[in-house]
Structures are given as structure tokens and as C-alpha cells.
N, C-alpha and C positions, 0 to 999 in steps of 0.2 A: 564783533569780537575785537578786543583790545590789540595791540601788536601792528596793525596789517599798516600803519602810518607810523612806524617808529622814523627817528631822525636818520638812520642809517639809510634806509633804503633809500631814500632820495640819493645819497651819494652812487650809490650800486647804476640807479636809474641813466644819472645823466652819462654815464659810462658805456652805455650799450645803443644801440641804432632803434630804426622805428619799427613797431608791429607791421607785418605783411599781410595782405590778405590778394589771393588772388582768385577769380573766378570764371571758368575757361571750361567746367564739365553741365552738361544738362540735368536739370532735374529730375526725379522720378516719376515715370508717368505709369507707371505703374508698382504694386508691392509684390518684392521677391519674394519666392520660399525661402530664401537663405539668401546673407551675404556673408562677406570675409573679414577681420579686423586683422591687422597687425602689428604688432607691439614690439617696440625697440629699443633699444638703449646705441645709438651708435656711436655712443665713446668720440662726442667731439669734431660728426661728421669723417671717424679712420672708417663706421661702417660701410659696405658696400649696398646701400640703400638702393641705387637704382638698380644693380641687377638685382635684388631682390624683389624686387617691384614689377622688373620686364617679367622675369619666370611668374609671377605669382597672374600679370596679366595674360600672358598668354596661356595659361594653364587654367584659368576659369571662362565658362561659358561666355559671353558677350553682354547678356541682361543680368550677371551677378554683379553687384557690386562691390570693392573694394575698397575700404578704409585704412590707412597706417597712420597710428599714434605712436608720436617717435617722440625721443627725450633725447636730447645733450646732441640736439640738430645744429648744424653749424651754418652760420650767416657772414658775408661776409661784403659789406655795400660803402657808398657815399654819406648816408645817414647813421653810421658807428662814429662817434667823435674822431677826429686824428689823433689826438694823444689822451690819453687815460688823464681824467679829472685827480681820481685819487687812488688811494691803495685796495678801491672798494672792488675787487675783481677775482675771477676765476682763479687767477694764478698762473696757466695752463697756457703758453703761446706756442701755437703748434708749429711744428719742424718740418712736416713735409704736408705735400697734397689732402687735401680734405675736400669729402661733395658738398657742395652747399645745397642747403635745401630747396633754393628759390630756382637754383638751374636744374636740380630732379624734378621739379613739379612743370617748370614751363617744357623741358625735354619728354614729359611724359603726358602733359596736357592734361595734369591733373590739379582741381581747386585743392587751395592753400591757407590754412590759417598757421600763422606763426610768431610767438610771446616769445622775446626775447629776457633770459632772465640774468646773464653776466657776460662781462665781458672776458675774453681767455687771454688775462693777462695784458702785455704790451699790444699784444697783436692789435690790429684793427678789424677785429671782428667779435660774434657775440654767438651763442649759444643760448639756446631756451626749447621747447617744447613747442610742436607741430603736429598738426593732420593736415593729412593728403587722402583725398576724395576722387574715387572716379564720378560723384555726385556734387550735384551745387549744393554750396550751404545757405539755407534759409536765414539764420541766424547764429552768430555765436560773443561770446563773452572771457574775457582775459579774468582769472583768478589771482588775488594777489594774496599768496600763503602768510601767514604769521611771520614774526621775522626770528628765525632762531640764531643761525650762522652766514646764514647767504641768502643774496636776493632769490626768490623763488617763484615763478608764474607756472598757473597752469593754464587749459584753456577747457573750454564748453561751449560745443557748436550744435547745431539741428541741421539733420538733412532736410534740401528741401523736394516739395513729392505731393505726393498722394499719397503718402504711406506711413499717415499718422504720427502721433510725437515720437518720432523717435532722433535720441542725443549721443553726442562719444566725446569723453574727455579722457585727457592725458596730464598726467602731474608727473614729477622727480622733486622727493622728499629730500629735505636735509640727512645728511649721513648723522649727525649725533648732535647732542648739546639740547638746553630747556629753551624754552619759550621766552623771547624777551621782549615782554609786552612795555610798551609807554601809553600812557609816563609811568612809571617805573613802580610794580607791584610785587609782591609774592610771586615765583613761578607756581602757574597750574601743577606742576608735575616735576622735582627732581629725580624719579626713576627713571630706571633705563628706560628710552627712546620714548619719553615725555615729550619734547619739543617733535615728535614725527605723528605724535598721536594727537596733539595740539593741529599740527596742520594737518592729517585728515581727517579731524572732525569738521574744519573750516570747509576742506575742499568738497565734502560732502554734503556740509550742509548750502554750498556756496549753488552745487552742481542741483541740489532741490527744486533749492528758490527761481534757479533758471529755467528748467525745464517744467517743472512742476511735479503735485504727487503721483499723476497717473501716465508719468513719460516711462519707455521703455530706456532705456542705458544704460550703456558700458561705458566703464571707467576701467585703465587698463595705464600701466608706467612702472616706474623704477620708485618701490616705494622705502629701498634701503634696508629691506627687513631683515635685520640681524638673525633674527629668531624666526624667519619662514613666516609657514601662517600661523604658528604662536604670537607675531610682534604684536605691541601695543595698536602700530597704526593700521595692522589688516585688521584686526579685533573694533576697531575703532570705526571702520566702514561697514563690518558685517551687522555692527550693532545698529549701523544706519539703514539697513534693510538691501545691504549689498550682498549678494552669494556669488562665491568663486565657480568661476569656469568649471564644468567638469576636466578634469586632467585625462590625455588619451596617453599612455606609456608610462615607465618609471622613472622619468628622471625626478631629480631631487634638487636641482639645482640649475640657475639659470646666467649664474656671474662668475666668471674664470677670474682668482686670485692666490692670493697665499692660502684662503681656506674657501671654496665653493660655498658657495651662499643663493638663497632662494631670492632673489630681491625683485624681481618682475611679476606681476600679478596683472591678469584681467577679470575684473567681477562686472558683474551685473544686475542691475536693478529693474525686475520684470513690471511691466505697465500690465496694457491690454492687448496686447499684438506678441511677446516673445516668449518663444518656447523654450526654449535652452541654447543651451550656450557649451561649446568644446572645443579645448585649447592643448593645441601639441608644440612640442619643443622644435626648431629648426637644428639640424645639427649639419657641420660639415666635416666627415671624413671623421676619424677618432674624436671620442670627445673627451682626449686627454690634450689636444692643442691649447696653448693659452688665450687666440685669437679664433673666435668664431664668426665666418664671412669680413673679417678685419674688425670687428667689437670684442671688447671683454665680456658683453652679456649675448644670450642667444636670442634670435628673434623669436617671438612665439605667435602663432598662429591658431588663432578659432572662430570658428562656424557659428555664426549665430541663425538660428533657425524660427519661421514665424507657424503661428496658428494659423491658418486659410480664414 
């Protein structure tokens, strides 16, 4: 697909530090009936990611396993440039304390993969999309989205096991604007969230080719969706033979702003081994707060369950 090498991004690139990968959990030596995923937005590392992580590990059995794909994780090393190359950045240099991703995973001894996709502003540090694994990853792969408004990575990894293809990626789409492909064509799409449905048909079809057509996964992130699962870009994955999570409760909404909006999505794409899939909302305390666990999005949480 045209876009994914525009001239900009390289700007974006030399502005953010290097991909993490770390690997510190065992593999599967046997297949669960179930594990856990968890899906995040934590708003630039304000979320409170590790205690969400201790409760979710001490509250599941010992042989479950536990996944989180988190978006707008925060990093913060010797390998983010010292001073910003150019103007190609987040915007965003944060004011107070933030968890870095890399000290959740080595504090909780859990494998890490981690795509840096901007940098937040002057700061020296960078933000991009992670999973954290109570599981070794066999294999995984950095997606580099279309270029609409902002540098954009996702990731797609394979657990490794005994317990057949099975993959989890995590994206955060662009909030708005078309597709701007080089060298320099017609946009695919001036409709509303044209350039989100550009990048998930990339990320999908990107997430295919990696795992293959008879892998079992979940794809689960901040896909910006204006329109819930009306948007172009959740229409855009379903039509790739992705189905959403069953939903367990009524909420309606997953992103505290000036108007609540659905923008968090876990789908899945069933192989040979997955039987379903259910995702419930984390709330803390009214869910009239603006801050949920210290994020503007809520964490969601679902079961994914296998065939024997």
C-alpha cells in the first residue's frame, strides 16, 4: 500500500528512541481453556497500569494467562534523541510523573514488545503501542500504518507454546484527516474518517500476512471511532473477517471528554482453537469521573475462551 514511506515519517522516526523487546516469561507448555487480554489507552503512561496488572495477576488462577495491549504507553531511555530533530512530534511534554512501560514489565516480570510511534513533545521521551505477556513471544512484527496526520505503529506478536497460532495486536488510529500517500495521489477516501479506514485496512491486512489465514487473533486498541461501531475503520476490520468481543453490560462508551465516545474496540479473528471472546468495561467508583484508574479511556477487559 502506497503511504507507509511518505517523506514525513522519517522525520517523526529520528525523534523517538528504539523498539524494546524484552523476554523474561516462559512459554506455554501447555493450552489454557481461557486466557485474559487487556486493552488500554493510558493517556501517555498518567494510567495506573501496574496496579492494574498486580489485581488482574493476583485475581487469575496461576496457569491463565495474561495479555495487555496498551496504546499511548510511555517510554522514557538513553536511545530517545536529546533534543527533538524537528517539529515532527506528539506535542504533549508531560508535567508530572508517568509509569514507563519498560519499569511495569521488568517490576512485574513480564515479556515486552514495544513500537515507539512519537515523541511527546520536548520531552525526552516517546509513546507508542505495547504488549505485555505473562507468556514468551515466539515471534512478533512492528506495523508501520499509512501516514495520515501522525507517525503511527502498531504491533503483532505470536505467543510462543504449544498452543497453536495463536497472535494479539494492538493499534491507535489517527484521530482525523485522509490518507496521504507518496508520491502524491488522489486520497483513497475524503469522507469522514477516510484516512482511519485506510489505516485499518493496512493494519489488517498487515496482521494476515503475519500470522496467516488459519491463526486465531485478537486485535484490540484505540481505533478513534467517532461513530462507535458505525466508524469506517471498525466496518473496515469486520469486513476483514474480524468480530467484536461480545460486550458483557451496558456501557456505551469507553473515552471520558467533552462528549463520551466508543473509541476502544477488541475484535477477534477465529482460526481453529477460539471459541469466543467477552469484554467488559473496568470502571472505577462513578463513571461520571473524568479520569478512569488515571486515563481518559477505560480499561476493558475479555476472556477469551478455547475449544478442548
Amino acid at each position: 500500500m502506497t503511504g507507509e514511506h511518505h517523506p514525513a515519517l522519517e522525520h517523526w522516526r529520528a525523534n523517538v528512541g528504539h523498539a524494546v523487546s524484552l523476554d523474561v516469561s516462559p512459554p506455554l507448555d501447555e493450552c489454557p481453556d481461557a486466557l485474559d487480554v487487556l486493552c488500554w489507552n493510558v493517556a501517555i503512561g498518567k494510567g495506573r497500569l501496574r496496579e492494574r496488572l498486580e489485581t488482574l495477576l493476583h485475581m487469575r488462577p496461576a496457569t491463565r494467562p495474561l495479555v495487555a495491549l496498551v496504546q499511548e504507553a510511555f517510554r522514557s531511555d538513553e536511545s530517545v534523541p536529546d533534543a527533538h530533530a524537528s517539529a515532527h512530534h506528539g506535542g504533549q511534554a508531560p508535567r508530572n510523573a508517568r509509569e514507563d512501560i519498560v519499569d511495569v514489565a521488568r517490576a512485574l516480570g513480564l515479556s515486552l514488545r514495544y513500537e515507539p510511534s512519537m515523541r511527546n513533545g520536548k520531552h525526552r521521551s516517546d509513546r507508542g503501542n505495547a504488549i505485555l505477556s505473562t507468556v514468551a513471544f515466539e515471534q512478533s512484527h512492528p506495523i508501520l500504518l499509512p501516514y495520515v496526520r501522525q507517525r503511527r505503529t502498531a504491533i503483532v506478536a505470536k505467543l510462543a507454546g504449544t498452543c497453536g497460532n495463536l497472535w494479539f495486536g494492538t493499534a491507535h488510529l489517527d484521530t482525523r484527516g485522509a490518507h496521504q500517500p507518496h508520491p502524491p495521489a488522489r486520497p483513497d477516501s475524503r469522507a469522514f474518517g477516510g484516512g482511519r479506514a485506510v489505516q485499518a485496512r493496512a493494519l489488517a491486512d498487515s496482521v494476515i500476512a503475519a500470522s496467516g489465514e488459519d491463526a486465531d487473533v485478537i486485535v484490540a486498541g484505540d481505533l478513534n471511532s467517532y461513530l462507535g461501531l458505525r466508524d469506517p475503520a471498525v466496518r473496515v476490520l469486520i469486513q476483514r473477517g474480524f468480530h467484536h468481543a461480545e460486550r458483557l453490560g451496558r456501557w456505551r462508551h469507553t473515552f471520558h471528554g467533552p462528549i463520551n465516545l466508543m473509541l476502544d474496540h477488541v475484535l477477534f479473528r477465529p482460526g481453529s482453537r477460539m471459541k469466543a471472546v467477552q469484554v467488559r468495561r473496568l470502571d472505577e467508583g462513578f463513571d461520571r469521573e473524568k479520569r478512569v484508574f488515571g486515563s481518559d479511556h477505560h480499561p476493558l477487559l475479555a476472556t477469551v475462551t478455547f475449544r478442548e
